[in-house]
C-alpha positions as CSV (number, residue, x, y, z in Angstrom):
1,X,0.0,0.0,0.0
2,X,0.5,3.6,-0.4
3,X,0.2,5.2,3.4
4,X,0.7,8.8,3.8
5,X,1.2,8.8,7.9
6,X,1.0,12.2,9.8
7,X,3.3,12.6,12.8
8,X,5.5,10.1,11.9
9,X,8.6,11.5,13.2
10,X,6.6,11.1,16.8
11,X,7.0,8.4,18.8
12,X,3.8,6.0,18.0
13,X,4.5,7.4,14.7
14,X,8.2,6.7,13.9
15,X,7.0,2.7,15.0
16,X,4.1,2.6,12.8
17,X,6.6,4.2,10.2
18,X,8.9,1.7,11.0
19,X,6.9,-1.3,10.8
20,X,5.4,-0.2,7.4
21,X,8.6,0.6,5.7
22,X,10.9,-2.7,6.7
23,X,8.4,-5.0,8.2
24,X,5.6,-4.8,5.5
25,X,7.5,-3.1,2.4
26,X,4.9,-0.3,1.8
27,X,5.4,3.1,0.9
28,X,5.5,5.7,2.8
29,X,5.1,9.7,3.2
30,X,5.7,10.7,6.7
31,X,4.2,14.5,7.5
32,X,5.8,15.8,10.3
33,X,6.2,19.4,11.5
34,X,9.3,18.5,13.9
35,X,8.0,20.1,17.0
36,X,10.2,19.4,19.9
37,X,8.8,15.7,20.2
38,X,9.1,14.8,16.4
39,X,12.7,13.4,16.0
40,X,13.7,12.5,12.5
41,X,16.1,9.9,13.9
42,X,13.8,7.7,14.8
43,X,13.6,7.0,11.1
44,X,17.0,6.4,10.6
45,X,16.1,2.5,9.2
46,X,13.7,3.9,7.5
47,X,16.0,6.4,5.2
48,X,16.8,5.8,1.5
49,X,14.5,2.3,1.7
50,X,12.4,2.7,-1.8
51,X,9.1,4.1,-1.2
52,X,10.1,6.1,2.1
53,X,9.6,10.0,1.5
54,X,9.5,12.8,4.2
55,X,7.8,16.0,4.5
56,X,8.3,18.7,6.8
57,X,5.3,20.7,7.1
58,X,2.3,21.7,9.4
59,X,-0.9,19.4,8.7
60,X,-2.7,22.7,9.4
61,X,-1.5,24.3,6.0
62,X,-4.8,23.1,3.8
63,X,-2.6,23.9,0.7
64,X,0.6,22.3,1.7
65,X,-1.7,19.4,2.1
66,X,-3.8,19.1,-1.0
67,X,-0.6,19.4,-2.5
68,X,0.8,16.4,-0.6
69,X,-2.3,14.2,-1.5
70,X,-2.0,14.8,-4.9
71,X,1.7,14.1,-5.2
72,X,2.2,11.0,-3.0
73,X,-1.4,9.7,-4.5
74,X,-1.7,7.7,-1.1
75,X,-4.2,4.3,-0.8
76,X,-4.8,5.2,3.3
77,X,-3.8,7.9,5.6
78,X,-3.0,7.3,9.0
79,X,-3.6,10.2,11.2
80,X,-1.1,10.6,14.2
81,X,0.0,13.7,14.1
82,X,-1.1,15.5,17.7
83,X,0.4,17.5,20.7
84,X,-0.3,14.7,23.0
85,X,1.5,15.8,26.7
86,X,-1.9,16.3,29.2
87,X,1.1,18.8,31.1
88,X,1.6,20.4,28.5
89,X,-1.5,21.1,27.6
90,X,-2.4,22.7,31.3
91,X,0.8,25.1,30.8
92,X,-0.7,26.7,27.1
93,X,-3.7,25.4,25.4
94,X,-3.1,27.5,21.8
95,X,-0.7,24.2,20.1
96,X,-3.3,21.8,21.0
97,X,-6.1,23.8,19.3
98,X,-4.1,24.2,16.5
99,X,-2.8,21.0,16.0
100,X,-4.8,18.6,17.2
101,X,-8.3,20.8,16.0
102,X,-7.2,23.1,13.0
103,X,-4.6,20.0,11.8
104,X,-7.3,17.3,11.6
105,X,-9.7,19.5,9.9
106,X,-7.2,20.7,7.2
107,X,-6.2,17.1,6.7
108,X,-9.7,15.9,6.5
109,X,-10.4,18.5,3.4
110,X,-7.7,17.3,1.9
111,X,-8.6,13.7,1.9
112,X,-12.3,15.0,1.3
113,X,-11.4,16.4,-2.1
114,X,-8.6,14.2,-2.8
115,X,-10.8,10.9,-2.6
116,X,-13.8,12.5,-4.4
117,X,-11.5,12.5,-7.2
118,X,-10.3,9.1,-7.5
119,X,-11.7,6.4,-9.9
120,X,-14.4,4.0,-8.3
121,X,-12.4,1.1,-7.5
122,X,-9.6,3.1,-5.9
123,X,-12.1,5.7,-4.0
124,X,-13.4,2.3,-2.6
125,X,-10.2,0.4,-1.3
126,X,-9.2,4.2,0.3
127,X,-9.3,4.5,4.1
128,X,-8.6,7.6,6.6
129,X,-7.6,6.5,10.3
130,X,-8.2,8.2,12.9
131,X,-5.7,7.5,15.7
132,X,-7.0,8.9,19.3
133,X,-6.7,7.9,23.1
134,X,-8.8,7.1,26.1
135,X,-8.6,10.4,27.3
136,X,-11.0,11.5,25.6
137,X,-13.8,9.4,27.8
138,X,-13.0,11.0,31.1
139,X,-12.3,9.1,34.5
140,X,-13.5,5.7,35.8
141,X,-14.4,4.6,39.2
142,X,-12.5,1.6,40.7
143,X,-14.8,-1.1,38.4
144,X,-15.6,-1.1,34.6
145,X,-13.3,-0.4,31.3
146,X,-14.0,2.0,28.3
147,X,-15.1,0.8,25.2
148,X,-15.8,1.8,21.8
149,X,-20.1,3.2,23.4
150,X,-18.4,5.2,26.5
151,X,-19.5,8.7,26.2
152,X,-17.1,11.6,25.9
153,X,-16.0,13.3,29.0
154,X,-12.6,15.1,28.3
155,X,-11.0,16.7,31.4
156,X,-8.0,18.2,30.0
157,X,-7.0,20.4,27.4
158,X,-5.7,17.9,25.5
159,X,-8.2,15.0,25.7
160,X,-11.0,17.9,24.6
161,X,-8.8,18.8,21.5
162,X,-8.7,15.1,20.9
163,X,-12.4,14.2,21.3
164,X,-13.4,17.6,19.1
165,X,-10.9,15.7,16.4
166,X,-12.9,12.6,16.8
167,X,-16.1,14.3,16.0
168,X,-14.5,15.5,13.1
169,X,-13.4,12.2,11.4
170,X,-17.1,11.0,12.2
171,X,-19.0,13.9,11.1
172,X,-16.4,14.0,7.6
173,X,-17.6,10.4,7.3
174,X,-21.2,11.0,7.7
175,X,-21.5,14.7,6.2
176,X,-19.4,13.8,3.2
177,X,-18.9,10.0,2.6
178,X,-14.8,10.0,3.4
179,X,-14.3,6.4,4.6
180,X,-13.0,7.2,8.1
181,X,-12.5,5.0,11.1
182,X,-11.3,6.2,14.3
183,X,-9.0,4.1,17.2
184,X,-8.7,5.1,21.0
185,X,-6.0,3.5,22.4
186,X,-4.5,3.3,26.0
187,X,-1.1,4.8,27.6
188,X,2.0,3.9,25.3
189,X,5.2,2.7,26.1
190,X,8.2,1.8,24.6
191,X,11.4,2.9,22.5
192,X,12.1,6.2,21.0
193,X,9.8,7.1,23.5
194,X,10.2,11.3,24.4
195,X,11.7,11.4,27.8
196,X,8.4,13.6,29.4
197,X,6.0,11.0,29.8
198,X,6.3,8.8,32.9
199,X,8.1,5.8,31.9
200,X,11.0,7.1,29.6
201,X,11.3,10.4,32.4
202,X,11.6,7.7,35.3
203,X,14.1,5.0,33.5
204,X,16.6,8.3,32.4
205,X,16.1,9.9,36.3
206,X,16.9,6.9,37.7
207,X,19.9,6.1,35.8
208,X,21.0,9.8,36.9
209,X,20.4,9.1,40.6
210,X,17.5,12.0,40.1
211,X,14.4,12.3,41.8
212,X,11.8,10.2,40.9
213,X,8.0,12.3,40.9
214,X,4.9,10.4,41.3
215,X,2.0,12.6,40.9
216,X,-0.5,12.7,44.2
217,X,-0.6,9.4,46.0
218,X,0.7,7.7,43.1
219,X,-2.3,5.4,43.0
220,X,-3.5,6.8,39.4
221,X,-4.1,3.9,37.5
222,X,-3.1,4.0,33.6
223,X,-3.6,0.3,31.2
224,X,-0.4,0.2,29.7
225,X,0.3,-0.7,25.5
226,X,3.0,-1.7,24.2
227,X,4.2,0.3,21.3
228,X,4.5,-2.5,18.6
229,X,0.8,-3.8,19.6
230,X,-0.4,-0.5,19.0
231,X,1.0,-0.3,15.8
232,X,-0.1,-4.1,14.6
233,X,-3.7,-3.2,15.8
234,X,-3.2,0.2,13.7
235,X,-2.5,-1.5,10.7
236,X,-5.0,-4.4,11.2
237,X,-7.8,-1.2,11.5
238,X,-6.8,0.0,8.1
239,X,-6.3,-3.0,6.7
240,X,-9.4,-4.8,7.5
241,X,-11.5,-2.3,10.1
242,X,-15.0,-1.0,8.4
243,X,-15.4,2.7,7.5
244,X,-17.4,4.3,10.1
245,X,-16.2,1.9,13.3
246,X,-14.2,2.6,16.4
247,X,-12.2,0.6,17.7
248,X,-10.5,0.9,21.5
249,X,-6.8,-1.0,22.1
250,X,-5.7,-1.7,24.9
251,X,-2.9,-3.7,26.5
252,X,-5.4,-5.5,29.2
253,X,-2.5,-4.0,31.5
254,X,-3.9,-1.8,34.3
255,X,-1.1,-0.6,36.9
256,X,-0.5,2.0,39.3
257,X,1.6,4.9,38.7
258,X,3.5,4.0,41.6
259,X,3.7,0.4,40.6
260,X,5.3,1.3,37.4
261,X,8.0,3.5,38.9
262,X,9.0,0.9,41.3
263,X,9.2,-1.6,38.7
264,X,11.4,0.4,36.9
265,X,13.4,0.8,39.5
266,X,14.0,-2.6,40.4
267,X,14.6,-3.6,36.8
268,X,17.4,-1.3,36.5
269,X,18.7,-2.2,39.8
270,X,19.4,-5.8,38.3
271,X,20.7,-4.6,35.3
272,X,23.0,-2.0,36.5
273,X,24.1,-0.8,39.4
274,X,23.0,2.5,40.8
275,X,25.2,6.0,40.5
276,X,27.7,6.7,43.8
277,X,25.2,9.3,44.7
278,X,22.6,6.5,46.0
279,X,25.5,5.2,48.1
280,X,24.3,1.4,47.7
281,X,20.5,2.3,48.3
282,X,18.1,0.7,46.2
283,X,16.7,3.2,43.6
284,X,13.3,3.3,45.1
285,X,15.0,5.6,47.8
286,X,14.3,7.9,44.4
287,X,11.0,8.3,44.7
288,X,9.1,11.7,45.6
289,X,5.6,12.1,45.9
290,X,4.5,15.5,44.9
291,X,1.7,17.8,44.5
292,X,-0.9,16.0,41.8
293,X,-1.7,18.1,38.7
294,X,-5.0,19.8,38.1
295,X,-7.7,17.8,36.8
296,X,-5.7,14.2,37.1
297,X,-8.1,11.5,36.1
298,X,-7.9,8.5,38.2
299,X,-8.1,6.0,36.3
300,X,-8.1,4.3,32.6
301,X,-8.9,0.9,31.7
302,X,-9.8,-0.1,28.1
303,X,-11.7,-3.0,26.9
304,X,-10.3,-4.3,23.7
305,X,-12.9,-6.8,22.7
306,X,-14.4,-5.8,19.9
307,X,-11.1,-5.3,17.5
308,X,-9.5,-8.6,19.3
309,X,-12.7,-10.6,18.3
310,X,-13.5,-8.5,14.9
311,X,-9.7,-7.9,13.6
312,X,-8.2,-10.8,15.1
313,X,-5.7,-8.3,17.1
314,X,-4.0,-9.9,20.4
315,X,-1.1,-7.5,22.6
316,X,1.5,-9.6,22.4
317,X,3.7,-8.3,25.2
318,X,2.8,-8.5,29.1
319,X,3.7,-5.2,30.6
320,X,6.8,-6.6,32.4
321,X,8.4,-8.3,29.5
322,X,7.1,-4.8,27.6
323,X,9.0,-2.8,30.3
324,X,12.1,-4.7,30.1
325,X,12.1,-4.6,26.7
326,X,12.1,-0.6,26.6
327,X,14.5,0.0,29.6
328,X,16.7,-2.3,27.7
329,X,16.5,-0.4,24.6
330,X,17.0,2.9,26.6
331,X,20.3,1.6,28.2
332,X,21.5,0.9,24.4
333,X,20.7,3.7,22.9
334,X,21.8,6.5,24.7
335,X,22.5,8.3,21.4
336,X,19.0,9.1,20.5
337,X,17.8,9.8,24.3
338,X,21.1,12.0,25.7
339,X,21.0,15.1,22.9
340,X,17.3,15.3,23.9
341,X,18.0,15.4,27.5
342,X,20.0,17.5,27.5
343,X,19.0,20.0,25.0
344,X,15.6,19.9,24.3
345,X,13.9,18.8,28.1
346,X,16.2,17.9,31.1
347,X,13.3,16.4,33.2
348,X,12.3,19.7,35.0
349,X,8.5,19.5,35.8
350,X,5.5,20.6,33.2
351,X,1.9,21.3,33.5
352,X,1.8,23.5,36.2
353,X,-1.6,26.5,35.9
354,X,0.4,29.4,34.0
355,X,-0.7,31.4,37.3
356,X,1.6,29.2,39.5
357,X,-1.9,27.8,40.9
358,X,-1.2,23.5,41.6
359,X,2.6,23.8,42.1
């Protein structure tokens, strides 16, 4: 196939990017505007493999965009491109409008008038996917798991930027006749991940002897997802999902924020031993509990039934032998992690109220 895949330079992205170019032999376009979380060197495998093409540009820029489609000529698009950081978000709202609101909508034209024009047979095989998150269905109580008839209740700046996208791929399927389909997916993990969300900020503190911060009480509860199961239950959507359907992935993984950081920390404890600063202590002695952040939902849990019984999807990793698997990765590749570190985000803390309010 013929993918054109926004945010690709990303970190879900760069894996789905990676799996289509060397895995599966497609080709691909990546669009990426290389915001501080797009990395090109994730797709350093990918580079000068026939097929693979790159494109810096804003999915927001409707011309840039048409001009893309008509170029590339792409079978499927596969829609990642997003500011995605819930701290972020809390800190300045404005790039998750415009992104995640303005982007989708742009892209959506483009595929609008770019698929009316195709012949019959090829307007047919064409799919749009929409990739989203759980966030966008609000908090659960201590029972129960999302799925694809939970209604919306977005509690962040970011999950509401990503549910108004939803509404758009439905509404451009339903208004217009673009054959879109739409995936919410559970908390990520894995390599090339960007070292602010929780499990790549805790495996790169604790290497550094740093402070470990757990949010509240630390007894948030996230279901965790591999990367690579993500990105085979992506493709299996586009390959074989029906226009107009959801479908919600999970890893069946539920843990506690403070479980996760002390697994970490015992992992790297038996793989190497800690800096002279921790003086022998285990790095558990790390952790900090500090003040939670506004609007923190409790917890996540996603039921993946429908695409596991529909699309044949199974995750194949456990969390632990997931979480190896990435802290593993992260002690070999300090290369792609340490410019990032320290350059682009040390580790200092985000998503404080731009008043100073929740610090």
């Amino acid at each position: 196939m013929r993918i054109l895949v926004t945010g690709g330079a990303g970190f879900i992205g760069s894996a789905l990017t990676r799996h289509l170019v060397l895995a599966r032999g497609a080709a691909v376009l990546v669009v990426d505007k290389l915001t501080y979380a797009g990395d090109r060197r994730s797709l350093r495998d990918c580079e000068g493999r026939p097929g693979f093409g790159f494109l810096e540009a804003d999915i927001a820029d409707l011309p840039r965009m048409r001009a893309a489609f008509a170029e590339f000529r792409p079978e499927a698009v596969m829609h990642l491109a997003a500011e995605s950081h819930v701290d972020r978000s809390i800190a300045g709202a404005e790039p998750f409008i415009h992104t995640n609101i303005q982007g989708s909508f742009a892209l959506l034209e483009a595929a609008r008038g770019y698929h009316a024009g195709l012949e019959p047979a090829a307007r047919e095989r064409f799919r749009f996917l929409h990739v989203s998150t759980d966030e966008v269905f609000g908090s659960l109580g201590a029972g129960g798991a999302f799925d694809e008839a939970t209604p919306y209740d977005p509690r962040s700046p970011y999950s509401a930027s990503k549910a108004a996208s939803d509404h758009l791929a439905r509404a451009w399927r339903e208004t217009y006749g673009l054959p879109t389909l739409v995936t919410n997916c559970s908390n990520n993990y894995g390599p090339f991940h960007f070292p602010e969300k929780l499990i790549p900020l805790i495996i790169l503190n604790a290497l550094e002897g740093r402070p470990l911060p757990v949010y509240g009480d630390g007894g948030h509860v996230r279901d965790w997802l591999f990367v690579d199961d993500h990105v085979r239950a992506l493709v299996a959507a586009v390959e074989h999902g029906r226009p107009g359907e959801t479908y919600c992935i999970g890893g069946r993984s539920e843990r506690r924020n403070l479980d996760v950081v002390e697994t970490v920390c015992d992992l790297l404890d038996a793989r190497r031993p800690g800096p002279a600063s921790l003086a022998g202590q285990p790095r558990r002695s790390l952790i900090r509990f500090v003040p939670d952040r506004p609007g923190h939902d409790r917890r996540y849990a996603i039921d993946p039934g429908k695409i596991e019984r529909e699309l044949g999807w199974r995750a194949a990793e456990s969390f632990e032998s997931g979480l190896a698997r990435t802290i593993d990765w992260y002690l070999a590749n300090e290369w792609w992690w340490r410019p990032l570190r320290e350059r682009v985000y040390g580790g200092e803390r985000l998503g404080l109220l731009p008043s100073g309010e929740g610090a």
